[in-house]
PAZAKOL-876233 format. One record per residue (C-alpha): x, y, z. Coordinates in steps of 0.02 Angstrom, whole numbers, plus 50000, padded with zeros to 5 digits. Example, Ala and Ser with C-alpha at 12.3 -4.5 7.8 and 13.67 -1.06 7.14 Angstrom:
// residues 2
<site><c1>50615</c1><c2>49775</c2><c3>50390</c3></site>
<site><c1>50684</c1><c2>49947</c2><c3>50357</c3></site>
END
This chain:
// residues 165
<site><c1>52982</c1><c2>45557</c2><c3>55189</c3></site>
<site><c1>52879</c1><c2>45603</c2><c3>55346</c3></site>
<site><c1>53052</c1><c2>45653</c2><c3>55436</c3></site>
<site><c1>53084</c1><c2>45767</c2><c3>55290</c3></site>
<site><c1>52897</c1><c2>45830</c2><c3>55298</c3></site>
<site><c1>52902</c1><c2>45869</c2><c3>55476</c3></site>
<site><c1>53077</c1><c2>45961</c2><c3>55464</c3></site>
<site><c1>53009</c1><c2>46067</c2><c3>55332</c3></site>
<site><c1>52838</c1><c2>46107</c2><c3>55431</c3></site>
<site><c1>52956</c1><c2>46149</c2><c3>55596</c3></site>
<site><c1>53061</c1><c2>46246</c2><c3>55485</c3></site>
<site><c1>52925</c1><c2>46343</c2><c3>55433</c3></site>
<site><c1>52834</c1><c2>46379</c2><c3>55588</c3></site>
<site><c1>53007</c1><c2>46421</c2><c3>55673</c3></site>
<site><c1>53009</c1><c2>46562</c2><c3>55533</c3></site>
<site><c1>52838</c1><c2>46617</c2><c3>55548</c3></site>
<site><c1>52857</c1><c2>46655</c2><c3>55746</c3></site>
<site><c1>53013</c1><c2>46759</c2><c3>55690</c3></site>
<site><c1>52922</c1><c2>46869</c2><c3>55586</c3></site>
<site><c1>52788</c1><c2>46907</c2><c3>55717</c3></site>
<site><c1>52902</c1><c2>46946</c2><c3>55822</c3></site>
<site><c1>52993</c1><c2>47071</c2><c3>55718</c3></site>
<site><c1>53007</c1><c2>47215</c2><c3>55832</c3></site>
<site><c1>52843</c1><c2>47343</c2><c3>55810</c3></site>
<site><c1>52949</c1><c2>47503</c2><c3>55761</c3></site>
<site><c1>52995</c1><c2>47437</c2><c3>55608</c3></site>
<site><c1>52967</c1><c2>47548</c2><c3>55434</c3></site>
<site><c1>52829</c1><c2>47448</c2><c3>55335</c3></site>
<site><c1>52946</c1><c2>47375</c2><c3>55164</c3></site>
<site><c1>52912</c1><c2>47459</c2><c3>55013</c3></site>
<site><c1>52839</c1><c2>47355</c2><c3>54905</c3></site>
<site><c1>52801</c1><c2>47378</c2><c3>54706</c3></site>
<site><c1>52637</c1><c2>47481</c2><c3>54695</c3></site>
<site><c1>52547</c1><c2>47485</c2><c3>54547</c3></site>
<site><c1>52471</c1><c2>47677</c2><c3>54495</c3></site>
<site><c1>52343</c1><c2>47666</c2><c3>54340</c3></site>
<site><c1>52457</c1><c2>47586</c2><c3>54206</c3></site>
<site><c1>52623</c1><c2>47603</c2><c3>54284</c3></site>
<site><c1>52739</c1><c2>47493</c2><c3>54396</c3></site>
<site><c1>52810</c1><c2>47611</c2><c3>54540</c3></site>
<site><c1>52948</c1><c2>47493</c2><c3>54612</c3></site>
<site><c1>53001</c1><c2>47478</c2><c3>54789</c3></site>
<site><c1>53173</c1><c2>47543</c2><c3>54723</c3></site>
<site><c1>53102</c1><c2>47701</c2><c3>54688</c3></site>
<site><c1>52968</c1><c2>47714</c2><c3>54836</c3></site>
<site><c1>53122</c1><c2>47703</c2><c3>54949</c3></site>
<site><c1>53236</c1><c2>47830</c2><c3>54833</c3></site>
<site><c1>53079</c1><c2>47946</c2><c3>54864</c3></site>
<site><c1>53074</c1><c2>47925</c2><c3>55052</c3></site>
<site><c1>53269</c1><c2>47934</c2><c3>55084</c3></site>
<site><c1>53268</c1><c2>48089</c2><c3>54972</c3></site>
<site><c1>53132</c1><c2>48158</c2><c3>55063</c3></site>
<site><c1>53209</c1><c2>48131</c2><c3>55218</c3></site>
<site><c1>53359</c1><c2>48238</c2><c3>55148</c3></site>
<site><c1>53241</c1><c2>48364</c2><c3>55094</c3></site>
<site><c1>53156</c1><c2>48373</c2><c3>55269</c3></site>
<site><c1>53233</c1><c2>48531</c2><c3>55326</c3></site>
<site><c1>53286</c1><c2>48596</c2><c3>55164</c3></site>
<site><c1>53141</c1><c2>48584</c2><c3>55039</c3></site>
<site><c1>53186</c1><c2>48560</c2><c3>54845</c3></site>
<site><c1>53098</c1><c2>48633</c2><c3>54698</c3></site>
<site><c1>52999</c1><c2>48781</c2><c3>54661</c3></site>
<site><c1>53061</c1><c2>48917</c2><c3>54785</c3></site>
<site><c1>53047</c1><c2>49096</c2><c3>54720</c3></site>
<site><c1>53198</c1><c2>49202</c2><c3>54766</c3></site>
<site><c1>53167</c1><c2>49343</c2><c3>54894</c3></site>
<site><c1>53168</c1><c2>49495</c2><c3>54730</c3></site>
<site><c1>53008</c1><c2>49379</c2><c3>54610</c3></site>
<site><c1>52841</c1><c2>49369</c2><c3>54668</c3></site>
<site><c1>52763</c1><c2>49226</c2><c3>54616</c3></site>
<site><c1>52582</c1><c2>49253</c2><c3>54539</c3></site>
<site><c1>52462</c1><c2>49166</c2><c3>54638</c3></site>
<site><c1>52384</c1><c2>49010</c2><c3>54555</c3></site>
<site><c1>52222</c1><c2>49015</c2><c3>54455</c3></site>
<site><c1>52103</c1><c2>48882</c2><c3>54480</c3></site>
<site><c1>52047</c1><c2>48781</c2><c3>54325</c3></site>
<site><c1>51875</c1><c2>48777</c2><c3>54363</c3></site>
<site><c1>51763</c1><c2>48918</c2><c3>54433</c3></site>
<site><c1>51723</c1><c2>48812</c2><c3>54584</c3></site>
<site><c1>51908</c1><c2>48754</c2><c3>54620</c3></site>
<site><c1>51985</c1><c2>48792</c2><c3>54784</c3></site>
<site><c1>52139</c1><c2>48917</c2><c3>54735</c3></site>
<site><c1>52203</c1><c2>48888</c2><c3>54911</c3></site>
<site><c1>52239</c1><c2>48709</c2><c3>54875</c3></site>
<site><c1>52304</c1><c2>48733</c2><c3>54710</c3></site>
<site><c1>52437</c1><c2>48856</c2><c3>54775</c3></site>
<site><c1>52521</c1><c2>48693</c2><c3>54849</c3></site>
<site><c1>52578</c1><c2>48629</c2><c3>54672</c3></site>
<site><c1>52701</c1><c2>48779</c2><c3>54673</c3></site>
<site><c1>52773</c1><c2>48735</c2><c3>54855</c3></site>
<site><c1>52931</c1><c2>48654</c2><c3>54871</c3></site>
<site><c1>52935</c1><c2>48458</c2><c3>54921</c3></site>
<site><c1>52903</c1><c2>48386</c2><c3>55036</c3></site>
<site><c1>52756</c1><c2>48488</c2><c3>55096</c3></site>
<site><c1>52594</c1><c2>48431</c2><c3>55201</c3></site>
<site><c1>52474</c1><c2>48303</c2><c3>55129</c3></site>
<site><c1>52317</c1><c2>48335</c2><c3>55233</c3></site>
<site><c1>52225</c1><c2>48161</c2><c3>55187</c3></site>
<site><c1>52070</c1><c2>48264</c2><c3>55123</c3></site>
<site><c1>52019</c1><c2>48094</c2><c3>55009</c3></site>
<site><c1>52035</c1><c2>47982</c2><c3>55158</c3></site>
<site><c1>52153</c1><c2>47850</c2><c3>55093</c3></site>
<site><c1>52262</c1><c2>47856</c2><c3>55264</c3></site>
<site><c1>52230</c1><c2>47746</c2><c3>55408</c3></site>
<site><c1>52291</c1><c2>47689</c2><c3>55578</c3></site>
<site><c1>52462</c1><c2>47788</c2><c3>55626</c3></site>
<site><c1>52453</c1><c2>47888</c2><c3>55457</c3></site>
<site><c1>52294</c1><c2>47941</c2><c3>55502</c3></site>
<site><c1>52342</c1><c2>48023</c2><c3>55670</c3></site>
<site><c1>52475</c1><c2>48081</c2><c3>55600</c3></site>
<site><c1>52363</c1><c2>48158</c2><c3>55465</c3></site>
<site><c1>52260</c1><c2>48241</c2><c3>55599</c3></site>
<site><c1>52403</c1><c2>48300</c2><c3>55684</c3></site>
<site><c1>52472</c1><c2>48401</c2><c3>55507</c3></site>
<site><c1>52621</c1><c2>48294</c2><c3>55510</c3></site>
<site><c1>52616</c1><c2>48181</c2><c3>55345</c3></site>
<site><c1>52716</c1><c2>48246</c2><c3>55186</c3></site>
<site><c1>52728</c1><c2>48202</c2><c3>55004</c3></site>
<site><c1>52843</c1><c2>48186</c2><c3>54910</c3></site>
<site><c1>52870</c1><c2>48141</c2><c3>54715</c3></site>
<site><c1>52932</c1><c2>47988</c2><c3>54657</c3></site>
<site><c1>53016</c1><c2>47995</c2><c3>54489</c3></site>
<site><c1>53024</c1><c2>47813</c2><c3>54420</c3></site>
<site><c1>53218</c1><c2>47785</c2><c3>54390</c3></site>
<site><c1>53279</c1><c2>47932</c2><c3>54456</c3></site>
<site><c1>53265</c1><c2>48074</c2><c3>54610</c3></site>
<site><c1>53169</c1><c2>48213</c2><c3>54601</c3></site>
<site><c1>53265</c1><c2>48345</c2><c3>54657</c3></site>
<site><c1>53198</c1><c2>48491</c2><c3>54561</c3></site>
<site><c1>53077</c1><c2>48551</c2><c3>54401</c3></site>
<site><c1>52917</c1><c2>48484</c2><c3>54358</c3></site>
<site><c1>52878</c1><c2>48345</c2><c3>54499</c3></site>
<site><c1>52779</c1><c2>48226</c2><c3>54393</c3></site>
<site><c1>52613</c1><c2>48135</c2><c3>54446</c3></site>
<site><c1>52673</c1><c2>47984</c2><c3>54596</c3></site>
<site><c1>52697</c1><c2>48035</c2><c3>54763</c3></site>
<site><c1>52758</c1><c2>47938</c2><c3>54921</c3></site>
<site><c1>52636</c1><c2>47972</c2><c3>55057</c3></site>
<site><c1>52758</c1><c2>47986</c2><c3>55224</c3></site>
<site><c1>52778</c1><c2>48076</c2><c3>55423</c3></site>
<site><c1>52950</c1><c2>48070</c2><c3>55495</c3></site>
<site><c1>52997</c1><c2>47973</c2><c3>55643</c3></site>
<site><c1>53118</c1><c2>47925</c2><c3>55756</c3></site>
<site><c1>53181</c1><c2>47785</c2><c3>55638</c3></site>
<site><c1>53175</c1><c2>47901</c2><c3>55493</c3></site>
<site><c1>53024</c1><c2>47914</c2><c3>55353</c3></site>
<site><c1>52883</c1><c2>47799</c2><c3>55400</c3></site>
<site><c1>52796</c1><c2>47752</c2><c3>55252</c3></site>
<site><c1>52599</c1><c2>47789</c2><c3>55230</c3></site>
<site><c1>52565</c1><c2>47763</c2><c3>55042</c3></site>
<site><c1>52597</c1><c2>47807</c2><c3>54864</c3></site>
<site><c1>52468</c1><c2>47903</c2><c3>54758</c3></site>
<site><c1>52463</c1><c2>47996</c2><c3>54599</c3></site>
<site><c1>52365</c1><c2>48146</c2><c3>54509</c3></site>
<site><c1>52241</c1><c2>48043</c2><c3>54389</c3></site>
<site><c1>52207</c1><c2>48174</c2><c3>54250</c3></site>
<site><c1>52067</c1><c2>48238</c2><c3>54354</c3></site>
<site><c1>52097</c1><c2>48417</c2><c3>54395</c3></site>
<site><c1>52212</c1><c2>48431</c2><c3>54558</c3></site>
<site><c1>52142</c1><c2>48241</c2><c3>54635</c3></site>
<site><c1>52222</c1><c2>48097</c2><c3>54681</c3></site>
<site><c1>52211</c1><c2>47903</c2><c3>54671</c3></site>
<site><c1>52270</c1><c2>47786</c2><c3>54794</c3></site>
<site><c1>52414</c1><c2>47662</c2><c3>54703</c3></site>
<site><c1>52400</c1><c2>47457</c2><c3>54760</c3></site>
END
């Protein structure tokens, strides 16, 4: 019994070391994230981030053609900032600017720097067009691809967001 004890404890340790040593510019895994009352699984966090990385250079979604001008956005409320509003009819991904503070370390700078994107995450499916729904993967691209930050979502309260866990 204490053989088989001390095999499993080695065996364990061995594969803790291995997983520090993972090397650092590794994408952090998508994980399920849980947004007010709905499951957003790491299936579909990932689906959002390679689509996104698709979309990089070639935006999808609302794009007026060159012969419609859009009407610019109202806001809802007489205090409401139109110019942030006007970003629900860009095309994804476009810039989140962290303005609620949920990024930190690396997504943080990156914040700063203008270089983090959204993008929507349609549970089941792709978004690749049309109404974008309320979940967003939180992102900046690197040299590995689409380094994930977080996943938020609009939470019925004008234009903010809540972070998912």
């Amino acid at each position: 019994m204490r053989v088989g004890t001390s095999l499993l404890l080695a065996t364990a340790c061995s594969a803790f070391s291995v997983v520090l040593a993972a090397p650092a510019g590794l994408t952090r895994r998508q994980s399920d994230e849980y947004c007010g009352n709905v499951d957003i699984t790491g299936a579909d966090i990932s689906a959002a981030l390679d689509a996104a990385a698709n979309a990089q250079n070639n935006p999808v979604g609302f794009a007026p053609s060159a012969n419609v001008v859009a009407p610019a956005p109202k806001a809802e409320k007489a205090d409401e900032n139109t110019a942030t509003l006007t970003r629900r009819f860009q095309p994804y991904p476009h810039q989140f600017d962290n303005r609620e503070g949920f990024l930190s370390g690396d997504c943080a700078s990156q914040a700063d720097q203008g270089n983090t994107y959204e993008f929507p995450i349609i549970p089941g499916s792709v978004y690749s067009g049309g109404s974008p729904g309320k979940y967003r993967v939180i992102y900046y691209p690197g040299d590995q691809g689409s380094q994930f930050c977080a996943v938020v979502y609009h939470d019925g309260n004008g234009n903010s967001m809540a972070l998912c866990n």
